[in-house]
TORKOL-4160 file (C-alpha; in steps of 0.2 Angstrom, whole numbers, padded with zeros to 4 digits, m for minus):
246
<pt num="1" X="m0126" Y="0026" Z="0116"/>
<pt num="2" X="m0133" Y="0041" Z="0107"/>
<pt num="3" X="m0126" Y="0050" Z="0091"/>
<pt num="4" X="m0119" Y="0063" Z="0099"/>
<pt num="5" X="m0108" Y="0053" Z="0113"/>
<pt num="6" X="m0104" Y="0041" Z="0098"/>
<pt num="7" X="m0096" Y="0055" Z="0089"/>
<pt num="8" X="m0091" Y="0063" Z="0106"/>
<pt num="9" X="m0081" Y="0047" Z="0108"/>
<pt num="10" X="m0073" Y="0045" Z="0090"/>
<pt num="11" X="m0065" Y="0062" Z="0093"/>
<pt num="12" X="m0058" Y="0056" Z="0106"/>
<pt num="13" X="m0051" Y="0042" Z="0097"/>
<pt num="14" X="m0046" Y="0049" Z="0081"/>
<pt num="15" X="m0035" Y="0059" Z="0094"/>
<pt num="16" X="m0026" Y="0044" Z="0100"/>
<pt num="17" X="m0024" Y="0033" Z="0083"/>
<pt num="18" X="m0026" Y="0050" Z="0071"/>
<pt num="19" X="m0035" Y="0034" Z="0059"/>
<pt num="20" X="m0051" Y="0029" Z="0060"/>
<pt num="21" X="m0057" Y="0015" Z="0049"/>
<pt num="22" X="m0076" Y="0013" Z="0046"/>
<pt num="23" X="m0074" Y="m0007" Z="0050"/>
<pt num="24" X="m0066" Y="m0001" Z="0066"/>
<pt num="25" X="m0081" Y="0012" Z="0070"/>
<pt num="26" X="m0094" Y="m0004" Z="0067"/>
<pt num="27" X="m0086" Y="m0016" Z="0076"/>
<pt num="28" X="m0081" Y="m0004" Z="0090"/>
<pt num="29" X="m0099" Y="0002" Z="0092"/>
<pt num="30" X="m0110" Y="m0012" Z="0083"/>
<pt num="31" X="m0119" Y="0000" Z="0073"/>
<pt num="32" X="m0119" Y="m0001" Z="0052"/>
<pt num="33" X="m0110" Y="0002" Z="0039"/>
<pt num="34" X="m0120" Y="0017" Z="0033"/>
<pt num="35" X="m0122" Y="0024" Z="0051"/>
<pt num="36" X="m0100" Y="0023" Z="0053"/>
<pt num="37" X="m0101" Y="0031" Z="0035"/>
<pt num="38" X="m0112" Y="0046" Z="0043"/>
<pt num="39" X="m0101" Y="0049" Z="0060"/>
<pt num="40" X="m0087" Y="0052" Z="0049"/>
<pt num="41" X="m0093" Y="0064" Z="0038"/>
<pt num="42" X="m0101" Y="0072" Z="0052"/>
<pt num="43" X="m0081" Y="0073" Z="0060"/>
<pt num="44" X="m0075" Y="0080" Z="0042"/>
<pt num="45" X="m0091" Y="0093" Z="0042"/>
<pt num="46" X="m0083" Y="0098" Z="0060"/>
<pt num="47" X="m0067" Y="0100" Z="0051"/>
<pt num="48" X="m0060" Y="0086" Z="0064"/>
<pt num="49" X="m0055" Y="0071" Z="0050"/>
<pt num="50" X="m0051" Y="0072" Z="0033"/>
<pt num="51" X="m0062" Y="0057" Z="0026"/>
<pt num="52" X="m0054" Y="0044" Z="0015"/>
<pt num="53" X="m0062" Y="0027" Z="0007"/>
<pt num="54" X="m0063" Y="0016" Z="0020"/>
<pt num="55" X="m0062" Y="0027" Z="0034"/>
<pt num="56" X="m0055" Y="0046" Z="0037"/>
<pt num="57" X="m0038" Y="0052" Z="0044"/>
<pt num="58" X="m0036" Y="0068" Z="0057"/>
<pt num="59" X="m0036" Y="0083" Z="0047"/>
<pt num="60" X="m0015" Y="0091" Z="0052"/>
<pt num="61" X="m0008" Y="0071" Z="0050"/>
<pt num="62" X="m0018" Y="0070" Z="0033"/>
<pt num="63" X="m0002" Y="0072" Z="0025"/>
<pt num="64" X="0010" Y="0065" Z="0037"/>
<pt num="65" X="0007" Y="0046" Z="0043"/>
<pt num="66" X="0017" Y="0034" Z="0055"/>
<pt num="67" X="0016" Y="0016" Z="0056"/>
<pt num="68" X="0007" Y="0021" Z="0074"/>
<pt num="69" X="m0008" Y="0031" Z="0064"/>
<pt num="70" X="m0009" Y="0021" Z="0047"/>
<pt num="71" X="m0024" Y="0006" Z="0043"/>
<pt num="72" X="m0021" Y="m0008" Z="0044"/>
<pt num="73" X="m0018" Y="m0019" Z="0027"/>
<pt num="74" X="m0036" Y="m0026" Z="0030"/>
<pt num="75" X="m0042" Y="m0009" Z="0032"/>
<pt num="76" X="m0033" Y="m0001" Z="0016"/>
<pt num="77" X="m0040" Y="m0016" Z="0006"/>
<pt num="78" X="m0058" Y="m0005" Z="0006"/>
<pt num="79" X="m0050" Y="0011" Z="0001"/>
<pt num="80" X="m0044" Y="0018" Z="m0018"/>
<pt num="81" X="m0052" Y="0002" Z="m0025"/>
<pt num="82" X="m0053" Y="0007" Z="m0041"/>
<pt num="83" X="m0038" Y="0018" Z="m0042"/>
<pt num="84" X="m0028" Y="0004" Z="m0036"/>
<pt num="85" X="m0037" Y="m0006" Z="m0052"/>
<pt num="86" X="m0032" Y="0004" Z="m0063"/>
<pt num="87" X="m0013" Y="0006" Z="m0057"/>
<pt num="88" X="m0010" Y="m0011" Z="m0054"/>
<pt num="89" X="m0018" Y="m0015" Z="m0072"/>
<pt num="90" X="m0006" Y="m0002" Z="m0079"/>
<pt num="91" X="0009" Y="m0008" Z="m0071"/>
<pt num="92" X="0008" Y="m0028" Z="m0075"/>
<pt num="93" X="0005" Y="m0023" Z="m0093"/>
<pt num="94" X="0025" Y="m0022" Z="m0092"/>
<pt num="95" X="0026" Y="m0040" Z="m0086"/>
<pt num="96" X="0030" Y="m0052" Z="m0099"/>
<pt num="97" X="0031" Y="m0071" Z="m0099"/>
<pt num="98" X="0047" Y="m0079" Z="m0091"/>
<pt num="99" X="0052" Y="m0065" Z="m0081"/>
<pt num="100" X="0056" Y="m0065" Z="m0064"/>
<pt num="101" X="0047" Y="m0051" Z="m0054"/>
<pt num="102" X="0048" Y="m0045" Z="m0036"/>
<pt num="103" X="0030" Y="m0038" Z="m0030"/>
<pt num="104" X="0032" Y="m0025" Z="m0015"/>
<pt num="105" X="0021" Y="m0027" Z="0001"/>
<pt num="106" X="0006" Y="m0019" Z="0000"/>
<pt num="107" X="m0015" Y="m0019" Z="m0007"/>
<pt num="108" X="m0008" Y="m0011" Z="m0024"/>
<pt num="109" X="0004" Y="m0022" Z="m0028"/>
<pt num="110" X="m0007" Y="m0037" Z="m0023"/>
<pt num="111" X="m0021" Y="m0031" Z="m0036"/>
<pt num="112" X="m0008" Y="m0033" Z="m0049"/>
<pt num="113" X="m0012" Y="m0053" Z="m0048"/>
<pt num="114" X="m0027" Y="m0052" Z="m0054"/>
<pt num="115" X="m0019" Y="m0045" Z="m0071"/>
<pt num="116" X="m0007" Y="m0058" Z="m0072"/>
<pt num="117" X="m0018" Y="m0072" Z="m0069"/>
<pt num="118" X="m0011" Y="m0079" Z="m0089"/>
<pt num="119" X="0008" Y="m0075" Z="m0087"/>
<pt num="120" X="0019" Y="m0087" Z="m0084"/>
<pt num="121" X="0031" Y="m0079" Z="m0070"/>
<pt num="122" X="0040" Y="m0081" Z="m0056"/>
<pt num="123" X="0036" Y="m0069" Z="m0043"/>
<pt num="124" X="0046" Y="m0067" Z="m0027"/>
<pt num="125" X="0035" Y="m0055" Z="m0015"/>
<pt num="126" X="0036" Y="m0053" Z="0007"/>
<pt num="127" X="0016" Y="m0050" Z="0003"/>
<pt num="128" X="0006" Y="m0061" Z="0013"/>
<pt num="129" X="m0009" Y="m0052" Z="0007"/>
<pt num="130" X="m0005" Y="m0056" Z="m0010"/>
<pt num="131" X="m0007" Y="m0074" Z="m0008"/>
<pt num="132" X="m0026" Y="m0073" Z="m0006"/>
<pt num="133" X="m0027" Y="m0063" Z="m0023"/>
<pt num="134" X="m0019" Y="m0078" Z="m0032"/>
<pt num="135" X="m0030" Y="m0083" Z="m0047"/>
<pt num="136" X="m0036" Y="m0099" Z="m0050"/>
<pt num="137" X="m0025" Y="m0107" Z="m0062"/>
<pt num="138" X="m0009" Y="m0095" Z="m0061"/>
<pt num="139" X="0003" Y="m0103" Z="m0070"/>
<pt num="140" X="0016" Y="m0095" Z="m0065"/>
<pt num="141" X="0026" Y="m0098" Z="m0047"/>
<pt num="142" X="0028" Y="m0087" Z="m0031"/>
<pt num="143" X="0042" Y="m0088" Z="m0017"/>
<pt num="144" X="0036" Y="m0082" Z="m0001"/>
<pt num="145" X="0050" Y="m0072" Z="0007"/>
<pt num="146" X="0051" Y="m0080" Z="0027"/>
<pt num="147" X="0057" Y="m0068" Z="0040"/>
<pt num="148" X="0047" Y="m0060" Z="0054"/>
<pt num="149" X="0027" Y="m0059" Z="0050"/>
<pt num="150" X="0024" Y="m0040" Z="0050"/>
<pt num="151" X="0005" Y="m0043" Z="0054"/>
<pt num="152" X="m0001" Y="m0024" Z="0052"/>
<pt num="153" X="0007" Y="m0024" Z="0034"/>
<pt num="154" X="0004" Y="m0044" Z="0033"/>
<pt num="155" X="0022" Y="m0043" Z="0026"/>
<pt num="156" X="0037" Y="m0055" Z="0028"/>
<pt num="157" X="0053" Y="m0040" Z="0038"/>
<pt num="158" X="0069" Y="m0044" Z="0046"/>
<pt num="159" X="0086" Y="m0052" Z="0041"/>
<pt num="160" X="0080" Y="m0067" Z="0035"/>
<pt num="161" X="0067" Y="m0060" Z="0024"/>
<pt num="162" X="0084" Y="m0050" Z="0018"/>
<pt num="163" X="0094" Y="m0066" Z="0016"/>
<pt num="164" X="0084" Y="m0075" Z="0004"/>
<pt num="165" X="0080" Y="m0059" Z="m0007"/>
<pt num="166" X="0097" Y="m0056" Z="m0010"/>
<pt num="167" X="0098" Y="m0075" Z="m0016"/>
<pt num="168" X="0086" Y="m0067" Z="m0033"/>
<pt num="169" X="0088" Y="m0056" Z="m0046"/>
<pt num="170" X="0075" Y="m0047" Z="m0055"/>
<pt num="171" X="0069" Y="m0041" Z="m0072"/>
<pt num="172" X="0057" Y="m0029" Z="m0063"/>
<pt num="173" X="0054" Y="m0024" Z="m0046"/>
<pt num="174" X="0039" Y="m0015" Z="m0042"/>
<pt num="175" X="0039" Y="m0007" Z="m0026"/>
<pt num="176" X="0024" Y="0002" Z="m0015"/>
<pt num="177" X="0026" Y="0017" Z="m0006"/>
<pt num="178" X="0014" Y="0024" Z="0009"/>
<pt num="179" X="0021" Y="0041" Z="0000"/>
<pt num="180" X="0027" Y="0051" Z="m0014"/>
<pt num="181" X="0032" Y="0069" Z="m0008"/>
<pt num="182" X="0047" Y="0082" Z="m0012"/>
<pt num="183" X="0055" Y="0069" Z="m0023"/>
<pt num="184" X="0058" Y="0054" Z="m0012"/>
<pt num="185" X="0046" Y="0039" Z="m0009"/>
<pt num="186" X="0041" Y="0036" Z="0009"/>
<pt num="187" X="0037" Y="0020" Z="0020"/>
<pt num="188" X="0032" Y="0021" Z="0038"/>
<pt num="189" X="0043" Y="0008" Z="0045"/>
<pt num="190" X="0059" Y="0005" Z="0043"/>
<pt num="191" X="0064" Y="m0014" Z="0044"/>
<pt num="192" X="0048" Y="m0013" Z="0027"/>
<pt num="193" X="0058" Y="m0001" Z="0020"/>
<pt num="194" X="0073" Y="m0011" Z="0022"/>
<pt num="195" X="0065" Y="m0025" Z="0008"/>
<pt num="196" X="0061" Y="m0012" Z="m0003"/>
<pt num="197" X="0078" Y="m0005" Z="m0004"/>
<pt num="198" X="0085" Y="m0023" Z="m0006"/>
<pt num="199" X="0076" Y="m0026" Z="m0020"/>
<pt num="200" X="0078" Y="m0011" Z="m0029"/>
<pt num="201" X="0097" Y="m0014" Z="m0029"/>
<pt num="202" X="0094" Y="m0032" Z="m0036"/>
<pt num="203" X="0083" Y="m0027" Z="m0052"/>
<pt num="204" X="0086" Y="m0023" Z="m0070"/>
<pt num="205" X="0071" Y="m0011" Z="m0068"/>
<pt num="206" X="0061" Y="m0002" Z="m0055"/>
<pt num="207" X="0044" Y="0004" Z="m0054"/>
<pt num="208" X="0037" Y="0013" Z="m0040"/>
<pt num="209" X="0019" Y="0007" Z="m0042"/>
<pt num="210" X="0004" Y="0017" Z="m0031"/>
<pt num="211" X="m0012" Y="0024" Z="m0032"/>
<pt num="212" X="m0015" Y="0045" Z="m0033"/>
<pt num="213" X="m0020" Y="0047" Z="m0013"/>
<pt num="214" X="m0002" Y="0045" Z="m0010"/>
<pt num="215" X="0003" Y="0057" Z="m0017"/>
<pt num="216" X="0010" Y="0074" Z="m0006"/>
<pt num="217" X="0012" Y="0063" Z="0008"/>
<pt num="218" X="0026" Y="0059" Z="0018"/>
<pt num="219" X="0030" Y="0044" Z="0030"/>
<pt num="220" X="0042" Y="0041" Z="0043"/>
<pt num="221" X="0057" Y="0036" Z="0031"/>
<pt num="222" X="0062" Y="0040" Z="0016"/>
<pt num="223" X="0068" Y="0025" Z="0006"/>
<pt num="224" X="0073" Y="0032" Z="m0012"/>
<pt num="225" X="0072" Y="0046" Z="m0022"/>
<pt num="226" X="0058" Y="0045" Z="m0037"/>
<pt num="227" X="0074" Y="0049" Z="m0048"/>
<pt num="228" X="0079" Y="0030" Z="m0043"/>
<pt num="229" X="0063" Y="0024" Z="m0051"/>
<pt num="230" X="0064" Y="0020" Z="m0070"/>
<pt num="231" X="0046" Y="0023" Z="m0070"/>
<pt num="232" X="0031" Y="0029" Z="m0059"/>
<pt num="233" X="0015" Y="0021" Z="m0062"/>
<pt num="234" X="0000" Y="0030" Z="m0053"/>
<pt num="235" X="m0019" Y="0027" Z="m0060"/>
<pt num="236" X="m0017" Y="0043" Z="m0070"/>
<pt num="237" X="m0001" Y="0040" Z="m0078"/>
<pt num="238" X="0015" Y="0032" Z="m0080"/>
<pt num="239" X="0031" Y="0044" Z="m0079"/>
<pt num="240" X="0048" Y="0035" Z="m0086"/>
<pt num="241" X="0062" Y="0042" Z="m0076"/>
<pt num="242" X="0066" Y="0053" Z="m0091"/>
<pt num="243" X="0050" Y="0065" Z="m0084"/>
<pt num="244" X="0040" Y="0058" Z="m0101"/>
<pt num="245" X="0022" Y="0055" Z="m0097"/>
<pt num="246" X="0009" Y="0041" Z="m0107"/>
C-alpha cells in the first residue's frame, strides 16, 4: 500500500471513529511510529484532523467527544505526558499522611501515584489503570472498587461499584473529567459518571484534577458544575472554588 491510499484510507476511518491513535495507525498498517506520526500531520496539513499527542481527533468533534470517538485509556496514556505530571504532582501535594482519598478513573489521576509513593494513605479508586502505576514500596493501602470492568476506561461502573463506595468516606476526592467547558465538568459515559458523582457527595473536599487539553471540551454528560469543586487543579494552575489562582 502506498502513502497516498494509506492516507486515502485513514480518512476514511477518522470518519467512522472521529479518533485516530498513532498505535492504532501502526498496528492497523504495520508501518512505524514516525511514518503513523507523518500521516497525521499530513491529515492536519489537509485540514481533516486536529493532531493531539498520541494521535489526532476530526477537526468539527475536536471540541465535542463521545465515549464512541474517545481513545482508549491505553491510548490516552501517550498523550499530555508531561502536562498530566505536572497536574497530578500539583494535586497529591494536598494529600497528607492518614487520610483517606478517592482517586477518579482515569491516566491523570493514575500519575498522581507516583507522587505519593511515601504517603501513608488509604486510597479507594475504580482505576484499574492505576494499579500498574503503584510504586514499589507504597506504604499506604488501595481498595479496588468491584462492579462491571469498563475495559475502554479500564474502570470498575455499575451498581456494585456504587454499593461499596458508599460504604467510605473521604478527606479528598479527586475526580477526572474528559471536559471542562461553560462551567460544568463533562464525562462521556454515564454509568462513569455515576461514580464520580458518588464520590463527590461522600467527601470533605473535591478536587477536579485534569490536564489543560480538556479544557473547552464538552462530553456527553455533564456531571457537576466547577462551582461544586473546592479546587481545580490543571498543570497551569490551581483555582480554589473562591476564583483565587496559585
Amino acid at each position: 500500500m502506498t502513502s497516498a491510499e494509506r492516507l486515502d484510507r485513514l480518512k476514511t476511518l477518522v470518519q467512522e471513529t472521529e479518533f485516530l491513535s498513532v498505535r492504532q495507525i501502526m498496528n492497523e498498517f504495520g508501518v512505524s511510529r514516525s511514518s503513523a506520526m507523518r500521516d497525521l500531520d499530513e491529515l492536519e496539513r489537509q485540514g481533516v484532523v486536529v493532531r493531539q499527542r498520541g494521535g489526532a481527533v476530526l477537526k468539527n468533534r475536536a471540541h465535542h467527544l463521545t465515549k464512541t470517538y474517545e481513545p482508549a485509556t491505553v491510548d490516552k496514556a501517550d498523550m499530555h505526558v508531561s502536562e498530566k505530571a505536572e497536574a497530578a504532582r500539583l494535586a497529591a501535594a494536598l494529600v497528607q499522611d492518614g487520610d483517606c482519598i478517592y482517586l477518579d478513573s482515569g491516566t491523570t489521576t493514575a500519575a498522581m501515584m507516583t507522587c505519593l509513593e511515601s504517603r501513608d494513605v488509604t486510597i479507594v479508586t475504580p482505576n484499574v489503570y492505576l494499579l500498574a502505576q503503584v510504586p514499589d514500596g507504597f506504604p499506604g493501602r488501595i481498595c479496588l472498587l468491584g462492579g462491571d470492568f469498563d475495559k475502554s476506561y479500564l474502570a470498575s461502573t455499575g451498581p456494585l461499584a456504587r454499593k461499596i463506595l458508599a460504604s467510605f468516606w473521604f478527606d479528598k476526592a479527586f475526580v477526572s473529567a474528559n471536559g471542562i467547558a461553560d462551567g460544568k465538568a463533562w464525562a462521556n459515559d454515564l454509568s462513569v459518571a455515576e461514580i464520580k458523582q458518588d464520590a463527590m457527595k461522600r467527601a470533605d473536599r473535591t478536587i477536579l484534577v485534569a490536564d489543560s487539553s480538556k479544557e473547552d471540551r464538552k462530553g456527553m454528560y455533564a456531571f457537576a458544575d466547577t462551582e461544586a469543586f473546592d479546587e481545580l487543579i490543571t498543570e497551569e494552575k490551581t483555582e480554589e472554588r473562591d476564583g483565587t489562582e496559585q
